[in-house]
ZASE-43693 format. One record per residue (C-alpha): y, z, x. Coordinates in pm, whole numbers, padded with zeros to 5 digits, always signed. Each point is the difference from the previous one (the first is absolute). Layout:
<sites>
YZX
...
</sites>
This chain:
<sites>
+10112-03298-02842
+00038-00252-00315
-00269-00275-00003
+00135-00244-00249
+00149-00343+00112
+00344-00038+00112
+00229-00295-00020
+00098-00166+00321
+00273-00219+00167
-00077-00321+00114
+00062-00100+00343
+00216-00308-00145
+00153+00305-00134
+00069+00211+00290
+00122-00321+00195
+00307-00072-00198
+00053+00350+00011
-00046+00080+00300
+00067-00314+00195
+00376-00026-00008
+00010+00336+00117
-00144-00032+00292
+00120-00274+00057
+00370+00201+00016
-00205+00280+00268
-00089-00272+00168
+00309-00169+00077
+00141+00330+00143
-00311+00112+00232
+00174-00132+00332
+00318+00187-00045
-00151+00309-00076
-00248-00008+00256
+00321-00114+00222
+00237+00324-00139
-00311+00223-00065
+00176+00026-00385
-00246+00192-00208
-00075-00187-00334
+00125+00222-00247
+00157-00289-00208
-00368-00168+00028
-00138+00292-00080
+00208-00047-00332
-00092-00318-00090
-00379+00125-00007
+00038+00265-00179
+00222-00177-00268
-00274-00262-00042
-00243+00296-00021
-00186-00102+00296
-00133+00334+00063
-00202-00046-00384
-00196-00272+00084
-00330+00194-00077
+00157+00183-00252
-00149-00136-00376
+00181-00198-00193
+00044+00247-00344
+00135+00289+00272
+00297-00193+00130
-00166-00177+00330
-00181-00396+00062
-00338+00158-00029
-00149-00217+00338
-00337-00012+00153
-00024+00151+00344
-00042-00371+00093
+00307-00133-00165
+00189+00307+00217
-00071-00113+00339
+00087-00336-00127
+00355+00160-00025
+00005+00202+00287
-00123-00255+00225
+00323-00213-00136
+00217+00274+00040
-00099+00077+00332
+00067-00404+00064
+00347+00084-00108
+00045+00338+00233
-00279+00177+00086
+00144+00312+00008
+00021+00062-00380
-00354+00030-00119
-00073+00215+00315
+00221+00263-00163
-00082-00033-00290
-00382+00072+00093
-00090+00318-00137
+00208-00108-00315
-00297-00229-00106
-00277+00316+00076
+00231+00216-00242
-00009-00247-00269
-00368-00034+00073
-00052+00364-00016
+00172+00010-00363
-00199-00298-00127
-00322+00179+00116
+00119+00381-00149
-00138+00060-00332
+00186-00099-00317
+00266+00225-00092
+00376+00068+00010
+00066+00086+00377
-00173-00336+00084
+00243-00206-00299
+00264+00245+00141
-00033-00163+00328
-00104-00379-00055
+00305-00062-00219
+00234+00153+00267
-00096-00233+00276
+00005-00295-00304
+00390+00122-00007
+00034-00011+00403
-00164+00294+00111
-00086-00051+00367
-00215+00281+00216
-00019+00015+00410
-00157+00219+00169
+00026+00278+00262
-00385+00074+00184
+00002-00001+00373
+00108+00203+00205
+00215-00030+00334
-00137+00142+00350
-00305+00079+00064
-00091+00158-00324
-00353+00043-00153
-00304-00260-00073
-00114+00235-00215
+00292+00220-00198
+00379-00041-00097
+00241+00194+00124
+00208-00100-00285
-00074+00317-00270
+00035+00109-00348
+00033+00346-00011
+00056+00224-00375
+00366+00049-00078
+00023+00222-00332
-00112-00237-00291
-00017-00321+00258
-00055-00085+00323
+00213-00077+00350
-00096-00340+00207
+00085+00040+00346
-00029-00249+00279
+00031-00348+00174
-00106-00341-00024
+00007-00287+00179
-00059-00335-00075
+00099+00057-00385
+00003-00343-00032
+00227-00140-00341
+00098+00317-00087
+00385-00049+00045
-00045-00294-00235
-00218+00262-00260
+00064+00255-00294
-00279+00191+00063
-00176+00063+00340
-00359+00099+00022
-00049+00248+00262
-00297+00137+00145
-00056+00389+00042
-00185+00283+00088
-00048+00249-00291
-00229+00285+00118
-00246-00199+00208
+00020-00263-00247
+00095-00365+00019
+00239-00073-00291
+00262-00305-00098
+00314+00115-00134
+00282-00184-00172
+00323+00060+00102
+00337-00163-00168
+00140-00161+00331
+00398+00118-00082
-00171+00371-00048
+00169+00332+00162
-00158+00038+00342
-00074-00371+00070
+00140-00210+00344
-00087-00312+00035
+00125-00196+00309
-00086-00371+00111
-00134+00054+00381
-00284-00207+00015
+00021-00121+00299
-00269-00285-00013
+00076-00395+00185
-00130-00158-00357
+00002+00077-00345
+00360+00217+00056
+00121-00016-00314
-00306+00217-00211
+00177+00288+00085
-00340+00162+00101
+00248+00290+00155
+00000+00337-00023
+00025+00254-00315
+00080+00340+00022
-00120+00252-00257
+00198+00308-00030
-00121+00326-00274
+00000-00321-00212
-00143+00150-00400
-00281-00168-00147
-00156+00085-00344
-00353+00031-00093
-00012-00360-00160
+00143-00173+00335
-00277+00113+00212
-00281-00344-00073
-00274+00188+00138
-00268-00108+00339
+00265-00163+00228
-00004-00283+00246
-00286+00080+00279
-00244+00151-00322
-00336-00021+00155
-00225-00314-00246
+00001-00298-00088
+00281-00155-00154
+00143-00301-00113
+00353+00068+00133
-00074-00087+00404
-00143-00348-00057
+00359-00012-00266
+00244+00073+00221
-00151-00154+00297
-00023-00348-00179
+00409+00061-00083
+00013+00016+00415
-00257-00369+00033
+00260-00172-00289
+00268+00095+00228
-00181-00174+00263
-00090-00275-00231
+00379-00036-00079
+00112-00010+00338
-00219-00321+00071
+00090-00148-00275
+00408+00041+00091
-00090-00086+00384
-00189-00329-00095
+00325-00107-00220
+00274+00109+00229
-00193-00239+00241
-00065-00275-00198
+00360+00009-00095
+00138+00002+00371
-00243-00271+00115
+00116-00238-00373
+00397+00039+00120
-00049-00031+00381
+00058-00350+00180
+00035+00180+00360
-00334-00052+00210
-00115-00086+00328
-00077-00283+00257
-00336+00068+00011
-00061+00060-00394
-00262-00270-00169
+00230-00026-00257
+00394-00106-00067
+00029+00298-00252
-00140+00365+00029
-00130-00037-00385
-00181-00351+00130
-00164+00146+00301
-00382+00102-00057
+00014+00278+00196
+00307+00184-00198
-00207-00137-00272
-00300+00197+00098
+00197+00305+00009
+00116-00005-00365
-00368-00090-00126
-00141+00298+00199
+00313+00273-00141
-00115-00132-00343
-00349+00061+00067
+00096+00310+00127
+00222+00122-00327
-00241-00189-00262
-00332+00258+00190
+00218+00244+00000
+00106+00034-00401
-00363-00128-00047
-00110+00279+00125
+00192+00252-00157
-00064-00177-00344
-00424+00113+00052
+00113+00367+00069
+00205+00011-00267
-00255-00110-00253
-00227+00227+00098
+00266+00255-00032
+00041-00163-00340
-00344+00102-00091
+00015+00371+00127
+00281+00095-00207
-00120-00201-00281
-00265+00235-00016
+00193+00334+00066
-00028+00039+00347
-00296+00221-00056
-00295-00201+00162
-00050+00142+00340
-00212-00345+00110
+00312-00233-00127
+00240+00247+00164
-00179-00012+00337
-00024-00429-00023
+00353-00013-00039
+00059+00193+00303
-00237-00210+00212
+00171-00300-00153
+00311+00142+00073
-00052+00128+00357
-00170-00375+00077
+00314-00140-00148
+00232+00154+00221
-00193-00107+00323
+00047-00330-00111
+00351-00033-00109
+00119+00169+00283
-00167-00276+00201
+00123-00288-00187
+00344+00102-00043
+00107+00150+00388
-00080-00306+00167
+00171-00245-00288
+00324+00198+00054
-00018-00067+00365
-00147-00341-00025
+00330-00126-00221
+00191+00021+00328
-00225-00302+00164
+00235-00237-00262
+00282-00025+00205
+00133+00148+00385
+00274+00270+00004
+00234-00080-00314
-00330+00109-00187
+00102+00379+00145
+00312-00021-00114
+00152+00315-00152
+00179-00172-00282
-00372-00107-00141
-00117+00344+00063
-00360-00182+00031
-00091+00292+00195
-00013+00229-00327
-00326-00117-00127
-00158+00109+00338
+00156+00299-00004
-00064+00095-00348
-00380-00115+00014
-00052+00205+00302
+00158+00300-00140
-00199-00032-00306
-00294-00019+00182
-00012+00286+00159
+00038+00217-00308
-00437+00165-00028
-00054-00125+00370
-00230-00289-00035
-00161+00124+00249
-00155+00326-00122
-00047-00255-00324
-00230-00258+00174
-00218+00358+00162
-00013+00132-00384
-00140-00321-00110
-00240-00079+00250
-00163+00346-00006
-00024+00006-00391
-00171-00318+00014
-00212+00073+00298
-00062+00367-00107
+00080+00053-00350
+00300+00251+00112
+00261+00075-00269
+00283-00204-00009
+00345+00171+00107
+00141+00041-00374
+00220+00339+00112
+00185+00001+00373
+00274+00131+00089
+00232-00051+00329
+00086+00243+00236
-00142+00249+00274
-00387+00084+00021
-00066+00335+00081
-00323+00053+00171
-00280+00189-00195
-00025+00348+00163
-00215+00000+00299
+00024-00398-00012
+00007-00149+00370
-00154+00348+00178
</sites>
């Protein structure tokens, strides 16, 4: 990995940019939500902007960004429709791999294709009950290269990508493999079935004696036991979503309650915007977005930090988990009552479909339950209580009793 200085983007920068565009996303969210219309054309205006090169440096094609300045832009996309940097997750951990990779022409290669466009998805879990601890997915020898076999589910972006990074088994071993997403042998089909965030397209691919060479197989994949910087990284892609969907719930309200005049007999004011009740409402969904970013700012400078210094430091890699996992606890906790909160600033026109007000709820709760909080909060408590490793590898699926187990 290079250690010289990079040029950067400013965030003044990035805003005129950036700004405009989502701006455009933003003005079609309702109607998509409404026709479930995939944003292809979105998608588009992204990658023409180069969107998906915001860590990218500057003398290889892309804005060269802090970690910081990213969130920044992914909470404001998510603002706009919070589908879009949901799927384009495990994009970001690809770049981040490449930054990270030593010097050399594979890792130019690679850089200056996503600084023309290049987007990657991925394909990693598995449907039904599966494995916590293998994939069924394999890579098996096939004269001078190899056959990938299997199905994922929740491939989340991948219909929007290039390249999809799939997760395999290869002999007993974990290993990531990149696959061109228009490749022989690949289905891809939009079947998530979700009540929020429907238009990821977190669906299901199907990989059929699809060839890979030597040089597309990336080495330990997803679920590698160690630490690693790329579970506090993509989680903190999950909390801007969150962040993002406070922010867009505490300005769809505050622009209902500015344009209303209807209220009630019993209201303490004339006008919904003059009444210190609706009044409370919007100061507490502002508190609620402004904690919420907040928050995801501090994890992603220490993530800033981490991959500043290679990624290598097992002590930095472990404190941005912990700051990660303690993150998510409290976004999640912020951000699921704001979205249901917003309702208290009016009675039943606030439900109605055409405002689609509902989304944000939807969306945060779906969001939300993506690494069950749950098990999170557990993982936490006994690390701190116990020193127990934090879970940097897990996989979903069925957990087959040790032999003997239970007897």
């Amino acid at each position: 990995m290079t250690t010289v200085e990079h040029k950067t983007t400013t965030d003044a920068e990035l805003d005129a940019i950036f700004g405009p565009i989502f701006e455009r996303i933003a003005a079609g969210a309702v109607e998509r939500e409404t026709d479930r219309r995939l944003p292809f054309e979105e998608v588009g205006w992204l990658r023409a902007a180069k969107f998906g090169a915001l860590r990218v440096p500057v003398e290889l094609g892309g804005y060269g960004v802090t970690v910081r300045q990213l969130f920044r832009q992914l909470i404001a996309l998510a603002a706009a429709e919070s589908n879009l940097p949901q799927a384009l997750r495990v994009h970001w951990s690809f770049v981040e791999d490449q930054l990270l990779a030593e010097d050399g022409p594979e890792r130019e290669r690679w850089l200056r294709a996503v600084a023309e466009g290049t987007l990657v998805g991925n394909a990693i879990t598995e449907p039904g009950v599966g494995a916590v601890d293998r994939y069924r997915t394999r890579l098996t020898r096939d004269g001078e290269h190899w056959r990938l076999d299997g199905t994922k589910y929740y491939s989340t972006g991948s219909l929007y990508a290039d390249y999809i990074l799939a997760a395999a088994d290869r002999e007993g071993e974990r290993v990531g493999v990149l696959v061109d997403a228009n490749a022989e042998g690949v289905r891809q089909h939009d079947d998530w079935d979700g009540f929020g965030q429907r238009l990821t397209a977190s669906g299901t691919t199907e990989f059929t004696a699809v060839l890979v060479t030597d040089e597309r197989i990336l080495g330990p994949g997803y679920g590698t036991p160690g630490p690693t910087y790329a579970t506090a990284y993509l989680q903190l892609v999950q909390l801007a979503v969150l962040a993002g969907i406070a922010r867009r719930a505490e300005h769809d309200a505050r622009d209902w309650v500015a344009a209303r005049t209807r209220g009630y007999t019993h209201s303490a004011a004339d006008l919904p915007r003059q009444d210190p009740l609706v009044q409370q409402v919007i100061g507490r969904l502002s508190a609620a977005a402004f904690a919420a970013e907040a928050t995801v700012f501090a994890v992603a400078d220490v993530l800033d930090a981490v991959l500043a210094d290679g990624a290598r430091d097992e002590k930095q890699l472990v404190a941005a988990e912990l700051a990660a996992a303690q993150a998510q606890l409290a976004v999640i906790d912020l951000v699921l009552p704001a979205t249901t909160l917003l309702f208290e600033i009016g009675g039943a026109s606030a439900v109605s479909e055409r405002l689609r007000l509902d989304r944000h709820w939807r969306n945060a709760r779906t969001i939300s339950v993506h690494n069950p909080a749950i098990q999170k909060a557990r993982a936490l408590g006994d690390h701190l209580l116990n020193d127990a490793d934090l879970p940097f590898a897990w996989s979903a699926g069925e957990r087959v009793p040790a032999a003997g187990a239970g007897q």
